[in-house]
C-alpha positions in Angstrom: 77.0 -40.1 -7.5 79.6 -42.7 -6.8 80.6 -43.9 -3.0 84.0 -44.6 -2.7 85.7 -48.3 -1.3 87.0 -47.1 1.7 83.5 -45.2 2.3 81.6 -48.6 1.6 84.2 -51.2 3.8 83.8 -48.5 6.8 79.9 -48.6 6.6 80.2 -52.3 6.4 82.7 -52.8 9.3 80.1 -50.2 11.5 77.3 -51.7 11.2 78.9 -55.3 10.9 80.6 -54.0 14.7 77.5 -52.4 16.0 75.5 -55.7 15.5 77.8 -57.7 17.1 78.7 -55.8 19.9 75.0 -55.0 21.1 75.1 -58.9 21.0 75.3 -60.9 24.5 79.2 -62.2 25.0 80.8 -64.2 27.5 84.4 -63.0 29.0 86.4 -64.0 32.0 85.9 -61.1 34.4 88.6 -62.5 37.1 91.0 -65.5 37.6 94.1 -67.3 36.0 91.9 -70.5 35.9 94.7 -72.1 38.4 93.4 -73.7 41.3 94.9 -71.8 44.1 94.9 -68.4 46.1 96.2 -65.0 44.9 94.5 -61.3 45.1 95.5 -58.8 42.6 94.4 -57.6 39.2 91.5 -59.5 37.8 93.8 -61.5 35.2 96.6 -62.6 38.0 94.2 -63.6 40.9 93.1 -67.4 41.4 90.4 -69.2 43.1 90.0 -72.7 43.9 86.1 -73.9 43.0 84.4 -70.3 43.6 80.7 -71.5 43.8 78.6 -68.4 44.9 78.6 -64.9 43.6 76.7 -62.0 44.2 76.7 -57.8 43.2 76.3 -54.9 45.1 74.2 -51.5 44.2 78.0 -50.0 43.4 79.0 -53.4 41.1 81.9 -55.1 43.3 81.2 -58.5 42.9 81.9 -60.9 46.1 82.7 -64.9 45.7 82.6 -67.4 47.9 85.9 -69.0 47.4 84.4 -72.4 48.9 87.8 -74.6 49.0 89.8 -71.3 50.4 87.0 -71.1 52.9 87.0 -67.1 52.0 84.6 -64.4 50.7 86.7 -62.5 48.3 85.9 -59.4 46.8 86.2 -57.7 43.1 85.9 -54.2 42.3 84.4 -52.7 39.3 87.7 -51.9 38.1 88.9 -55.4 38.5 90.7 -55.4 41.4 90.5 -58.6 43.7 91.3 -58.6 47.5 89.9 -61.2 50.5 87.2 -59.4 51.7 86.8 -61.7 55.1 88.5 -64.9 56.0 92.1 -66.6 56.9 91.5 -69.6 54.8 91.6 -71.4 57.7 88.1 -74.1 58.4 86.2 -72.4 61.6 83.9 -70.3 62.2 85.4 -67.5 64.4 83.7 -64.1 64.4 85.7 -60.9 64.1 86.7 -58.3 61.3 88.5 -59.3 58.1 90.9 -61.5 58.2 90.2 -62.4 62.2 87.3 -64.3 60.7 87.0 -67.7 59.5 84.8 -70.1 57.4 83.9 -73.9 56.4 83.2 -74.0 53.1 81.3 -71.1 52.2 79.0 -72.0 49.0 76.4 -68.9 48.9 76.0 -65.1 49.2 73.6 -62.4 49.1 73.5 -58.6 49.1 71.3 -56.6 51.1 70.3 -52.9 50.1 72.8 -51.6 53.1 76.2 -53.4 51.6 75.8 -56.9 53.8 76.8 -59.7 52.3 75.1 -62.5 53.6 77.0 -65.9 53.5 75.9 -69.9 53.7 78.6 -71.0 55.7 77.2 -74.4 54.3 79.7 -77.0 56.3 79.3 -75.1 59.7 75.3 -74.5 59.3 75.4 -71.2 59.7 74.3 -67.8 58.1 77.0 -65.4 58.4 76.6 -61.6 57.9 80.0 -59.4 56.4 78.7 -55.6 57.1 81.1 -53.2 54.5 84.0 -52.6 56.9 84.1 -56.6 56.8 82.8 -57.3 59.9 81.8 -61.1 60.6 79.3 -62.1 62.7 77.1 -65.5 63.1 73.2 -63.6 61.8 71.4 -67.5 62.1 72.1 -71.3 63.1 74.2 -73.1 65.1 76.9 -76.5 65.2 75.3 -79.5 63.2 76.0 -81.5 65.9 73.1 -79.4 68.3 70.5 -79.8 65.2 69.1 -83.2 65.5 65.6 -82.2 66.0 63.4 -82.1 62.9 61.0 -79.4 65.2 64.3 -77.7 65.5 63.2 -74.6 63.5 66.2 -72.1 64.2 68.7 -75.1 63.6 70.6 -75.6 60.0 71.9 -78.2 58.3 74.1 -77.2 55.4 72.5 -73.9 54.5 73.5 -73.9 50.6 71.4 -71.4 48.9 70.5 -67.9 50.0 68.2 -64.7 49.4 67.2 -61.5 50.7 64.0 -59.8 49.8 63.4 -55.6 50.1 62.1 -55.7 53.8 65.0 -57.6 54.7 64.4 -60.8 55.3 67.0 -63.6 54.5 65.2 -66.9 52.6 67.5 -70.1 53.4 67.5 -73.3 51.5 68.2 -75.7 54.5 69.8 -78.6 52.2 69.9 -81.4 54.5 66.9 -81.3 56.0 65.0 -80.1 52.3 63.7 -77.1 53.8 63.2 -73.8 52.8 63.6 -70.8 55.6 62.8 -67.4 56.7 64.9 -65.4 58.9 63.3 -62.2 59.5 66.0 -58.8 60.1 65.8 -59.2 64.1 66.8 -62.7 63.7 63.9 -65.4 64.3 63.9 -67.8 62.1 60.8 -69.8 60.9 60.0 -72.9 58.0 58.1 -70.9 55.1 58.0 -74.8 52.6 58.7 -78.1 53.2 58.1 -81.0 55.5 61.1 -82.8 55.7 60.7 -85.6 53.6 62.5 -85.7 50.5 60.4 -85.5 46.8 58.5 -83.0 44.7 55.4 -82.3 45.6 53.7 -79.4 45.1 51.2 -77.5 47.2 51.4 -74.4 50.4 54.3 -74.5 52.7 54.3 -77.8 54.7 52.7 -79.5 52.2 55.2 -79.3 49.4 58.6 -81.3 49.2 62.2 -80.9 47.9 65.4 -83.1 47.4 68.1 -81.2 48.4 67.0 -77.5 47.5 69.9 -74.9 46.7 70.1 -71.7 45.6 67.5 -69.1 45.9 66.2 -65.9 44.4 63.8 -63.3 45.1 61.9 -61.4 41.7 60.6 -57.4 42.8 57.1 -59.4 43.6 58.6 -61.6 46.1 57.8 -64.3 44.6 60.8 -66.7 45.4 62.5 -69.2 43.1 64.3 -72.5 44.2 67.0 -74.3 42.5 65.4 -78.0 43.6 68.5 -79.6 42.7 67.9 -83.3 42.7 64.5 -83.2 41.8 66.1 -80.9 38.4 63.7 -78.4 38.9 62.8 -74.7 39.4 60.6 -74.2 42.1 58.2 -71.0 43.0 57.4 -70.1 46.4 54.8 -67.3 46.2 54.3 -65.1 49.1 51.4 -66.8 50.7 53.8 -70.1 50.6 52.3 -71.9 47.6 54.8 -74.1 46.0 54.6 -74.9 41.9 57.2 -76.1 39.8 57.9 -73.9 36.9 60.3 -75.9 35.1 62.0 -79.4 34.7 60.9 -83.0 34.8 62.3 -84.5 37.4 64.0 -86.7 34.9 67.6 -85.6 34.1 68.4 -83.6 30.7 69.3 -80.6 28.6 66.1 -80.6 26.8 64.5 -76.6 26.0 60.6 -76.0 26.0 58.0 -74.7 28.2 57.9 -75.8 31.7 57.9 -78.9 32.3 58.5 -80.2 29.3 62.2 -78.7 29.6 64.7 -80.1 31.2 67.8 -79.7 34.0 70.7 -81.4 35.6 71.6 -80.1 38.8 70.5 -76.7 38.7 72.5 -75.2 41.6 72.1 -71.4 41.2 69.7 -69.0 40.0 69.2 -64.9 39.3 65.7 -62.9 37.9 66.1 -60.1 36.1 63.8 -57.1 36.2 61.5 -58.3 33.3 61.2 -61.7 34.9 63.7 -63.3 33.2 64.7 -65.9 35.5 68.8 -66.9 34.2 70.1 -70.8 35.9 73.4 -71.8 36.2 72.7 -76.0 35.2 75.9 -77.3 36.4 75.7 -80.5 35.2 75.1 -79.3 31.6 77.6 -76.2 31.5 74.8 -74.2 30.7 73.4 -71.4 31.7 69.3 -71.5 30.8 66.8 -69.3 30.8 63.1 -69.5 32.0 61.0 -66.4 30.5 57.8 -65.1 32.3 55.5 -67.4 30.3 57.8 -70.5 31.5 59.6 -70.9 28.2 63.0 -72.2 28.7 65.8 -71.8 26.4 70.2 -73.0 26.3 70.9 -69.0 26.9 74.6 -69.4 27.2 77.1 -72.3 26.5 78.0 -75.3 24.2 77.7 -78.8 24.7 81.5 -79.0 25.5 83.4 -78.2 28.9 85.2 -75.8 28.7 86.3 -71.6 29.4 85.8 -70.8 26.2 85.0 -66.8 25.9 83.0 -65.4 22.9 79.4 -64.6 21.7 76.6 -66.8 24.1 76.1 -70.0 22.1 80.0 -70.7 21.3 81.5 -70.1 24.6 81.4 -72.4 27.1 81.4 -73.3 30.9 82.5 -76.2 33.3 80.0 -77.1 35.9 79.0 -73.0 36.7 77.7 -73.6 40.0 76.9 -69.4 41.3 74.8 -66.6 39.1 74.0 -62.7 40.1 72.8 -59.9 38.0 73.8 -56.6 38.4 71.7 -53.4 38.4 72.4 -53.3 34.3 71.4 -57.2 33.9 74.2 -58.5 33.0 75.6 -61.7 34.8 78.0 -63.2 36.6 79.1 -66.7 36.9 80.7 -68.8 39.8 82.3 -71.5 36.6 83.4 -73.9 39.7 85.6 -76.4 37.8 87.4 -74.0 35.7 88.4 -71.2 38.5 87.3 -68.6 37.2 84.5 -65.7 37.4 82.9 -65.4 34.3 80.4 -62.4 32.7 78.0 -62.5 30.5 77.6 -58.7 28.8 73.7 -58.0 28.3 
């Protein structure tokens, strides 16, 4: 029985398609990569150094828009709008546009559709309920935090979580703490002493060097971009600190724990197998730590640049925010280039 040609180059091209297209790929979801301000569709609107990024249960995607000084908003079907802010520096509450931030760097999502921002240069935790109302959910002025024992006091919040019951985890950057702020508001030290290094060990007892962002897995166990220490961090529940990747030392080196290595890890995401995905801004990578601590280059080449295309040929400039969506698939703050990048599980 013969097969024709056309018969044969279709199966090919199929299967050829089917193989690549079930593999991961890396698009621009929104921006013109010009540093500026515009909403509309996702391929005319600009941002100027987006840094945090987060998903909701229905897909919109929120940025903070950090140099803007807005939260911006994208809807599944790519449209982008301002979502709260004037683009003016303050911290005003109020709905919308009546609202204003200082340097926003990174959000959260609560079950309810909050958004909960690190309004990093006022040192405060803002809260954005869905109608885009803003109002001040923890901290206060800088310039009334100058005691250590200060507990409810924040000093460039830059990292941010929220866990099933609610409660919002802070990375307190200045003073290298990590916080809990329960629903009703109080706020408490859950790691960290105050003194800058990397120790290990339960709650007061372990150290950071300027901790950023933060992510909670379904076992509330919570995971800590330790960004100049260039290492991944676990807090479990009871407050026991380990490091579950990086050595210290600056690099772009793969392997298991801590025999891999970081450069600035600034932003982190777990998926629902464990998967814990890092945006390593210094190596325009994204990485990925599996359960049993192995860590692998999971996106990115070792160029700069916005580069779209399957995971290892793309490539990134200084990604500073990642979030996963319900599906798994990610979405990435790339701060240099402008632009808000997915990666297609």
């Amino acid at each position: 029985m013969k097969i024709g040609l056309s018969v044969l180059l279709f199966s090919a091209c199929f299967f050829t398609a089917c193989h690549h297209d079930n593999r991961p790929v890396v698009t621009t979801y929104a921006g013109n990569g010009v540093l500026g301000f515009a909403d509309g569709d996702a391929k005319s609107a600009s941002f100027s150094n987006p840094m945090g990024v987060a998903v909701d249960s229905s897909g919109n995607v929120y940025v903070a828009d950090s140099r803007n000084n807005l939260i911006r908003k994208i809807t599944p079907d790519g449209a982008v709008s301002t979502f709260a802010g004037n683009g003016k520096q303050g911290a005003a509450d109020g709905k919308g546009t009546a609202a204003s931030f200082f340097f926003p760097t990174a959000l959260a999502t609560d079950t309810k559709g909050n958004v909960y921002v690190a309004d990093t240069h006022n040192s405060r935790i803002r809260k954005i309920t869905p109608d885009g109302t803003v109002s001040t959910f923890a901290g206060k002025p800088t310039k009334l935090f100058n005691d250590i024992k200060d507990t409810a006091g924040m000093d460039h919040p830059s990292g941010i979580a929220i866990d099933k019951s609610g409660n919002v985890f802070v990375s307190d950057l200045n003073k290298d703490f990590i916080k809990k702020v329960t629903p009703d508001g109080k706020v408490s030290i859950i790691a960290g002493n105050g003194d800058r290094g990397k120790k290990d060990g339960k709650g007061s007892s372990a150290s950071f060097y300027l901790p950023v962002g933060l992510a909670v897995d379904g076992n509330d166990n919570l995971y800590v971009c330790d960004s100049y220490n260039n290492m991944i961090r676990k807090i479990a529940s009871d407050g026991t600190v380990t490091t579950i990747a990086g050595m210290s030392r600056k690099g772009s080196k793969d392997g298991k724990d801590t025999t891999a290595s970081f450069w600035h890890p600034n932003s982190l995401t777990v998926d629902r197998n464990g998967n814990v995905y890092v945006a390593d801004m210094g190596n325009s990578k994204i990485r990925k730590i599996a359960p049993d601590g192995t860590v692998t280059t999971f996106a990115g080449s070792d160029q700069h640049g916005a580069g779209n295309g399957p995971i290892k040929e793309a490539s990134f400039y200084q990604p500073y925010g990642i979030a996963a969506d319900k599906e798994g698939n990610l979405y990435v703050a790339d701060y240099q280039n402008n632009l808000i990048r997915k990666i297609a599980l």
